[in-house]
KOLFIMAR-988033 format. One line per 3 residues: their letters; for each residue x, y, z of C-alpha. Coordinates in pm, whole numbers, plus 50000, padded with zeros to 5 digits. Layout:
// residues N
a> X/Y/Z ~ ... .
***
This chain:
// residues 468
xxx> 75253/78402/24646 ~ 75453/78289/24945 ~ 75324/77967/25174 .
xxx> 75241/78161/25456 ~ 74988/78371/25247 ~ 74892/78130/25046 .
xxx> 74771/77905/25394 ~ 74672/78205/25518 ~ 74392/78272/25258 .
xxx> 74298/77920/25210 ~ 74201/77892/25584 ~ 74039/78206/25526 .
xxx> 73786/78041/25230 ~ 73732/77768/25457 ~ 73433/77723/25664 .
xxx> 73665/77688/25976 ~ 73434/77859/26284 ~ 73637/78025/26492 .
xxx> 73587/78005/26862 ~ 73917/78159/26949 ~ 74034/78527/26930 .
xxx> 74089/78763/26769 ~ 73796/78879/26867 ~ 73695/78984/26522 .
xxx> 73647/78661/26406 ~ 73793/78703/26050 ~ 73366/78910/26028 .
xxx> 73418/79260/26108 ~ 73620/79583/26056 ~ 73710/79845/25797 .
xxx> 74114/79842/25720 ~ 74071/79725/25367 ~ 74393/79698/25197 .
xxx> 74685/79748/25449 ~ 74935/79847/25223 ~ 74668/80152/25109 .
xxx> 74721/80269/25479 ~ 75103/80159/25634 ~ 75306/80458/25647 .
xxx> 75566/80599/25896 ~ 75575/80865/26093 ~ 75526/81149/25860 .
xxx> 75411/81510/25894 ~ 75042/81598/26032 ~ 75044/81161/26143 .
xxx> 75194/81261/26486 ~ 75455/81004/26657 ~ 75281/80793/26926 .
xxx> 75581/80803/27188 ~ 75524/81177/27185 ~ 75155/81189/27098 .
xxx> 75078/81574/27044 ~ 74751/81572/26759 ~ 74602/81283/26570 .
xxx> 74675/81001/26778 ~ 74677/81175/27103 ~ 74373/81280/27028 .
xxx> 74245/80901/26926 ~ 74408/80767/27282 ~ 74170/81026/27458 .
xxx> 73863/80898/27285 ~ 73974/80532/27372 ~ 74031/80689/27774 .
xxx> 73688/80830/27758 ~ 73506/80514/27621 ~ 73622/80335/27905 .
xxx> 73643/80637/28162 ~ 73980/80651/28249 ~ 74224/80909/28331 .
xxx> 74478/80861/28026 ~ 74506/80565/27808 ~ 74805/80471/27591 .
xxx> 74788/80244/27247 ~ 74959/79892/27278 ~ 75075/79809/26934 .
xxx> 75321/79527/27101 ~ 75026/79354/27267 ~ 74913/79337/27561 .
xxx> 75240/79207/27694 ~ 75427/79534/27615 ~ 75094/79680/27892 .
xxx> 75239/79426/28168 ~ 75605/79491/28054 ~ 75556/79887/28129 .
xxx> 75299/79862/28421 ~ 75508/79618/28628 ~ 75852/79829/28531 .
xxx> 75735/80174/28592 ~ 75544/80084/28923 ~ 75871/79905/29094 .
xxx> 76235/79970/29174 ~ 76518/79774/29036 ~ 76561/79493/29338 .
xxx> 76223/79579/29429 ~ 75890/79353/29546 ~ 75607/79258/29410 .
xxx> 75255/79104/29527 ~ 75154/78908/29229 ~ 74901/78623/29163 .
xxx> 75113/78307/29039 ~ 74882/78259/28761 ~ 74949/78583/28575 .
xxx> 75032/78600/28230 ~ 75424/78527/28060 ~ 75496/78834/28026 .
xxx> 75490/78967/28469 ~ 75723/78716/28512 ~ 75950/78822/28238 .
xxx> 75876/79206/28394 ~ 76017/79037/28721 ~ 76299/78892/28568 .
xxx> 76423/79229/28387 ~ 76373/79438/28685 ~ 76518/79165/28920 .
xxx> 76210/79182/29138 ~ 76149/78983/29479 ~ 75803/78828/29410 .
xxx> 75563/78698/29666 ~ 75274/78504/29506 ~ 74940/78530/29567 .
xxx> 74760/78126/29501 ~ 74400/78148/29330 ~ 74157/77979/29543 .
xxx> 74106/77641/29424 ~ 73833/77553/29307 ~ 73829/77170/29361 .
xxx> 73698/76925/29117 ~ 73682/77174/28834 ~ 74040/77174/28751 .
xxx> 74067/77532/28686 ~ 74181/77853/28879 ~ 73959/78031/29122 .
xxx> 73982/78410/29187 ~ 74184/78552/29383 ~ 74057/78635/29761 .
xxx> 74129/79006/29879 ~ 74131/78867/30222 ~ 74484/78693/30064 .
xxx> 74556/79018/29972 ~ 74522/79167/30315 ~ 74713/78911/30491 .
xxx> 74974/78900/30236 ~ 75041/79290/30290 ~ 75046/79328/30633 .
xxx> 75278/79026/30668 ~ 75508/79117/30400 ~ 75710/79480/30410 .
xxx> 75833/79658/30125 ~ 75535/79561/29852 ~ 75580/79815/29588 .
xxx> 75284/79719/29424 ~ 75034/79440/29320 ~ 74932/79243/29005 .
xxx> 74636/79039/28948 ~ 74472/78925/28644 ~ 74104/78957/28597 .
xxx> 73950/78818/28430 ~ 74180/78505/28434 ~ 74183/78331/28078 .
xxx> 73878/78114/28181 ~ 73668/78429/28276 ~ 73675/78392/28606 .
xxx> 73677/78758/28772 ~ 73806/78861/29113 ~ 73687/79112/29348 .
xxx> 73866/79402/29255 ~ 73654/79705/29383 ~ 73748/79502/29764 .
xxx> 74110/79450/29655 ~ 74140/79763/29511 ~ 74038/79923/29824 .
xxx> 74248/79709/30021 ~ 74559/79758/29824 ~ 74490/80127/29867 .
xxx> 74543/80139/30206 ~ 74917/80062/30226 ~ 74951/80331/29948 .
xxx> 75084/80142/29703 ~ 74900/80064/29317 ~ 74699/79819/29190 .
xxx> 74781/79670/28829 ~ 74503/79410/28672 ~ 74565/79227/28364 .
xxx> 74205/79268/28216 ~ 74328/79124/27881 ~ 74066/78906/27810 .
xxx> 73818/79161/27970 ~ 73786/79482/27691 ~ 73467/79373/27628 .
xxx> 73301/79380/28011 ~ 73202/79810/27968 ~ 73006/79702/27690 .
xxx> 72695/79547/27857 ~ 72546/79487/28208 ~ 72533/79115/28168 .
xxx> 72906/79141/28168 ~ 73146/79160/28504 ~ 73231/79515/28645 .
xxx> 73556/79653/28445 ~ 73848/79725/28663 ~ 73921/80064/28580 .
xxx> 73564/80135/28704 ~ 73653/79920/29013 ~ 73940/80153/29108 .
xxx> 74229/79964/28967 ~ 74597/80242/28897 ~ 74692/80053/28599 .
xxx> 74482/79830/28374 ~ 74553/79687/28049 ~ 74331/79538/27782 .
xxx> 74407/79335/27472 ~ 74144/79488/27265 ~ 74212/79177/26988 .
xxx> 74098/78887/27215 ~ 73714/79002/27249 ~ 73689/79292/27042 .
xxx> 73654/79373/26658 ~ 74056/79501/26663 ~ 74379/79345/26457 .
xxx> 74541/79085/26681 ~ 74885/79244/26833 ~ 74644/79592/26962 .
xxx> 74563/79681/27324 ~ 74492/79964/27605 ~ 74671/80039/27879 .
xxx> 74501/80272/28144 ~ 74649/80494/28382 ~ 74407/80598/28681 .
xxx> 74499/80775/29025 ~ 74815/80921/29178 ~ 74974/80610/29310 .
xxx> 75089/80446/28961 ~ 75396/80668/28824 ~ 75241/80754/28522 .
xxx> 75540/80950/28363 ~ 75806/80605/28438 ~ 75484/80403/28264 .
xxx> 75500/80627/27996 ~ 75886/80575/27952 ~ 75853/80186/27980 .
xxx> 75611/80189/27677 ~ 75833/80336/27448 ~ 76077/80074/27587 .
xxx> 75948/79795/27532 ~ 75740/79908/27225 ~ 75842/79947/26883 .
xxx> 75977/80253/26774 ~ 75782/80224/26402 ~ 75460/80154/26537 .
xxx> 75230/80018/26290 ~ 74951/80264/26155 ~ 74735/79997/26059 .
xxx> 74736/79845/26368 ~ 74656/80199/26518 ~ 74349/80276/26274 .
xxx> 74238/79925/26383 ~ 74247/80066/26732 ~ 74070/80332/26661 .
xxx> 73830/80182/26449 ~ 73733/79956/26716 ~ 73707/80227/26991 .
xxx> 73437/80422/26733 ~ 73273/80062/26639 ~ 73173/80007/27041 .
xxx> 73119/80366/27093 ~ 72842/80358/26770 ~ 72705/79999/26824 .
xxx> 72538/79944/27153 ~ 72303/79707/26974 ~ 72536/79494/26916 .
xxx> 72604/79411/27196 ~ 72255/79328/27326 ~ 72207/79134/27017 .
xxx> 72576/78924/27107 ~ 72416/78871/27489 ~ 72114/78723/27360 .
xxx> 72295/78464/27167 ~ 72520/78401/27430 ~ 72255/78325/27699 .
xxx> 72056/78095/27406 ~ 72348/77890/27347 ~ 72424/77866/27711 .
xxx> 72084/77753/27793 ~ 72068/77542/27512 ~ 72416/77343/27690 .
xxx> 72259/77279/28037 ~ 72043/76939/27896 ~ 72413/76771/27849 .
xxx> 72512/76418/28009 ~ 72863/76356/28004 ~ 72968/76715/27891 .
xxx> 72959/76997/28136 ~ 72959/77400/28067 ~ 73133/77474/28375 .
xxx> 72958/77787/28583 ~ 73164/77975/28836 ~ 72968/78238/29056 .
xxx> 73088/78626/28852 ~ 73248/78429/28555 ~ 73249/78606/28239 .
xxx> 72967/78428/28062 ~ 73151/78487/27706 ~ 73381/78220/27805 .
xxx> 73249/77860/27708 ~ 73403/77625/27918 ~ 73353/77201/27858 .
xxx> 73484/76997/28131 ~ 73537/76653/28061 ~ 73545/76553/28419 .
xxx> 73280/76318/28364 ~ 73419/76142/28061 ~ 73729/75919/27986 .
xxx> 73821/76173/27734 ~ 74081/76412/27782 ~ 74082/76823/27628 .
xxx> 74324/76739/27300 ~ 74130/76422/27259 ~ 73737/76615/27282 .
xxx> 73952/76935/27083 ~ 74043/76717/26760 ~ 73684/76586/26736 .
xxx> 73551/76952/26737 ~ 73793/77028/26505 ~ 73761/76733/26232 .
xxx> 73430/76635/26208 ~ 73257/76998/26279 ~ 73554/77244/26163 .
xxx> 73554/77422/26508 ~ 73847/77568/26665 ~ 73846/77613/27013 .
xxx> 74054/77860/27169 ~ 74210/77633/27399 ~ 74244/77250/27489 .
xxx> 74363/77139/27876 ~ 74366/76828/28003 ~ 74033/76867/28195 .
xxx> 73848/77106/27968 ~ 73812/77304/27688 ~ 73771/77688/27644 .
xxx> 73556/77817/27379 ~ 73578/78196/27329 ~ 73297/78374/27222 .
xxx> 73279/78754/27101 ~ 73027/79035/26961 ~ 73100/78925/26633 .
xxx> 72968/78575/26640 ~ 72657/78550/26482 ~ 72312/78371/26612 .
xxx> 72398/78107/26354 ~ 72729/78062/26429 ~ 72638/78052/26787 .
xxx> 72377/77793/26694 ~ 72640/77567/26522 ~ 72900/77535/26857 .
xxx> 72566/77405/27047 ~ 72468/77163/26789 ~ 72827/77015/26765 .
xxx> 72812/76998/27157 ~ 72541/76844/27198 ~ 72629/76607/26943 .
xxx> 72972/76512/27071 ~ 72776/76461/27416 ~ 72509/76253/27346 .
xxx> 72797/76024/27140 ~ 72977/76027/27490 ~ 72660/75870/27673 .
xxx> 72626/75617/27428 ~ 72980/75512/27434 ~ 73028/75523/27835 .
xxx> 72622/75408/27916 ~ 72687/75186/28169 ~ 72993/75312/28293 .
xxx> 73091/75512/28609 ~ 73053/75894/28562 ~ 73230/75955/28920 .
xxx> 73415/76327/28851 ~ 73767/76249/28808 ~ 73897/76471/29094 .
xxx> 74264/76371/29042 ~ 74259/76590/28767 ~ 74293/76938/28765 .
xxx> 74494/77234/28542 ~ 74476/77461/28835 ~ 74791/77626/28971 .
xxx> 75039/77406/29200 ~ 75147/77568/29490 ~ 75510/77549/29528 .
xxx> 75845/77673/29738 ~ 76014/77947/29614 ~ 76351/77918/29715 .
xxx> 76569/78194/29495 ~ 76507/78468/29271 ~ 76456/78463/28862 .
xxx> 76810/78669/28856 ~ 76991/78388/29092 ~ 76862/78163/28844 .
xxx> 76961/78361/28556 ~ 77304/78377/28630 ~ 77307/78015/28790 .
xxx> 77445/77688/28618 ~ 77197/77478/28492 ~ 77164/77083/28376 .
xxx> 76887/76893/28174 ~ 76776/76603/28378 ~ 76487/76374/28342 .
xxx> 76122/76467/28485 ~ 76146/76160/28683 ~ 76474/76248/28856 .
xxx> 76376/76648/28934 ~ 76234/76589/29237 ~ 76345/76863/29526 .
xxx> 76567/77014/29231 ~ 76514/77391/29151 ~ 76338/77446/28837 .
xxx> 76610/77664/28601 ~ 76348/77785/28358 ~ 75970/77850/28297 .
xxx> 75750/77531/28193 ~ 75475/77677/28010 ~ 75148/77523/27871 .
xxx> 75098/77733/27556 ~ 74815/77854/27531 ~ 74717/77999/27766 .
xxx> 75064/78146/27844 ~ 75102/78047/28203 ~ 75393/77902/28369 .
xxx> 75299/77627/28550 ~ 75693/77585/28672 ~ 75857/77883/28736 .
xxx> 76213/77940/28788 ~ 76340/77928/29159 ~ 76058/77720/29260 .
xxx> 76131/77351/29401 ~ 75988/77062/29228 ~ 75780/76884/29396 .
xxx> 75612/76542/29357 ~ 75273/76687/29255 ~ 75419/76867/28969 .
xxx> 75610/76592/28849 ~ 75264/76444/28850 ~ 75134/76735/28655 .
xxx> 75403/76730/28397 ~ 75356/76375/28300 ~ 74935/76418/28308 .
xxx> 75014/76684/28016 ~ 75280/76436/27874 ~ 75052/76248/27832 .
xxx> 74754/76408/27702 ~ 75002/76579/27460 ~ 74945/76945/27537 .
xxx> 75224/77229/27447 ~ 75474/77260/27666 ~ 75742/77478/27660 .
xxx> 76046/77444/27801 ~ 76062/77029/27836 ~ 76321/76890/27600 .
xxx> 76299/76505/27531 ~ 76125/76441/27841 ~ 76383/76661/28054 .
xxx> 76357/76996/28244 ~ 76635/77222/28331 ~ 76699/77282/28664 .
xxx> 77013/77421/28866 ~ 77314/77259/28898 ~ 77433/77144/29233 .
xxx> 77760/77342/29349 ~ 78074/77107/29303 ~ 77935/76924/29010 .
***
């Protein structure tokens, strides 16, 4: 048995509780032995970049679950969904509207299609350290004062849950003729239940894409992407996915798709059941001291977020203790909070456990820090840095580049992405000018030893000055 497997199946026999996706939970579905089911494209299987029977006919049952025009299968993730939807709505040279804290994968759909981006900035949303939604007033202003937009990306829900107004920015982004394309990855879940934030592709959105793995019984890799409307291209869409997905695409990873679509089509209950937890265990968090569930006016309430504001603690720090003393794995760990992410197939009891360990960790907090000063340490924050964008990802491509120190990269131009991984987005992007405050932010996740990629030994790459 090789290493991989072997670790792979003695997690699995562990009591490990997973608060992260895939959205399964290592609980639910019906694959069975993959091997029984992996075959190619042979006859009476159909061929999914030229769906004509089977799986067509499984993509139209996924469309009319979540009442959209025409949905496509994602068996490259939901980042193969950007990929297509950013390439197939823009011309090579073209310009984008998008929100600077979408995912990876738009700004690697900007760099292969050399797009002009103008950013749209999350409102902030102060002492809680994470991103806001973004306004479709910003949206307004940033289209009448900017010619040429050929379209505009958001993500919503962002990975904390909170959810922007897209029926208002939909409608606004409609006027100047021009489609809408919103990230919904972490938002497959919301047509599921009332409790749960509009969906965009009932909101109006032209393109939307899901990643049915992160909140929804389906093999991690699978996703939707939805095609609504006459503004998208639908047909260059279509020729992007096959693109930038593989051309042996995986029929396990299909039947999982499809297996999923049926499961929330047959199981309402479920998900009134799931709800129920979710607002017990919520409840259940609002009697902490020194912990605090973070609640954002329209957040998806299936994200659990634990600022540590309050506390001398920092995310990695509160993550390890969750991890080594309760076997808990949190989805993700930030400087100034924690995400928890919960799904339909978490149990009442499993449920039960996360507020237990909470409330344990919290009341150990008080004891340690009685006394102390519990002023909200507003210095802190993991929300997006707005910066100067002074060249494009192309210029930057074909630019030469050094390695310097963080300490010496101030008013250089960043030559690469910094990326805190997870969740995926760059907090440096290239072209943009490093300022001060980032340096600042860079050495606050130094520090509290968080994933970054794309520092090397303390240095960053940024663009060398001409005569050099």
């Amino acid at each position: 048995m090789s290493q991989l497997l072997k670790s792979l199946r003695e997690y699995a026999d562990s009591d490990y509780l997973p608060m992260h996706m895939p959205g399964h939970k290592r609980r639910m579905g019906e694959i069975g032995n993959p091997y029984f089911i992996d075959i190619t494209e042979i006859e009476g299987f159909d061929d999914l970049h030229h769906a004509e029977g089977i799986l067509k006919d499984a993509q139209d049952r996924a469309a009319d679950l979540y009442h959209s025009d025409e949905t496509h299968y994602l068996v490259n993730g939901s980042t193969s969904g950007v990929l297509a939807a950013v390439s197939g709505c823009t011309s090579f040279g073209g310009k984008i509207l998008m929100a600077r804290n979408c995912h990876r994968s738009a700004y690697h759909a900007v760099l292969l299609k050399n797009l002009h981006v103008e950013y749209l900035y999350p409102q902030s949303m102060g002492s809680m350290g994470i991103n806001g939604r973004i306004l479709p007033e910003d949206v307004e202003n940033a289209l009448q004062n900017t010619p040429d937009i050929q379209a505009v990306m958001i993500t919503s829900p962002t990975y904390d849950g909170v959810v922007s107004d897209i029926r208002k920015i939909a409608a606004c982004v409609h006027r100047y003729q021009i489609p809408l394309i919103v990230d919904e990855a972490h938002g497959a879940h919301f047509p599921f239940s009332g409790h749960f934030p509009e969906d965009s592709v009932s909101c109006g959105a032209d393109v939307v894409i899901h990643s049915l793995h992160k909140t929804l019984p389906a093999l991690t890799q699978t996703g939707l992407i939805h095609l609504n409307g006459i503004l998208a291209d639908r047909e260059k869409i279509r020729k992007y996915l096959a693109v930038y997905q593989t051309s042996s695409p995986s029929y396990v990873l299909m039947a999982g798709l499809d297996s999923c679509v049926e499961w929330a089509r047959m199981h309402p209950e479920a998900f009134e059941r799931y709800v129920k937890n979710l607002r017990r265990l919520r409840e259940g968090l609002h009697i902490m001291e020194c912990l605090e569930l973070l609640e954002v006016p329209g957040i998806d309430e299936s994200k659990i977020l634990i600022s540590l504001r309050k506390t001398e603690w920092n995310g990695k720090r509160f993550a390890e203790m969750l991890r080594k003393e309760f076997h808990i794995e949190p989805e993700m760990a930030c400087s100034t909070y924690v995400c928890m992410l919960t799904t339909v197939a978490d149990t009442e009891e499993s449920l039960s456990g996360l507020k237990d360990a909470l409330l344990i960790l919290d009341r150990r907090l008080y004891m340690e820090e009685s006394g102390k000063d519990r002023e909200i340490r507003e210095q802190l924050s993991d929300g997006v840095i707005k910066t100067e964008n002074v060249c494009t990802f192309q210029e930057v491509e074909e630019a030469e580049k050094e390695w310097v120190s963080i300490d010496a990269s101030h008013g250089k131009i960043s030559g690469d992405f910094v990326t805190v991984y997870p969740p995926g987005i760059p907090v440096l992007a290239p072209g943009e000018r490093i300022s001060m405050e980032m340096i600042d932010r860079l050495r606050q996740y130094e520090r509290d030893h968080l994933t970054l990629h794309g520092i090397r030994d303390g240095k960053i790459k940024t663009l060398r000055k001409k005569g050099k």
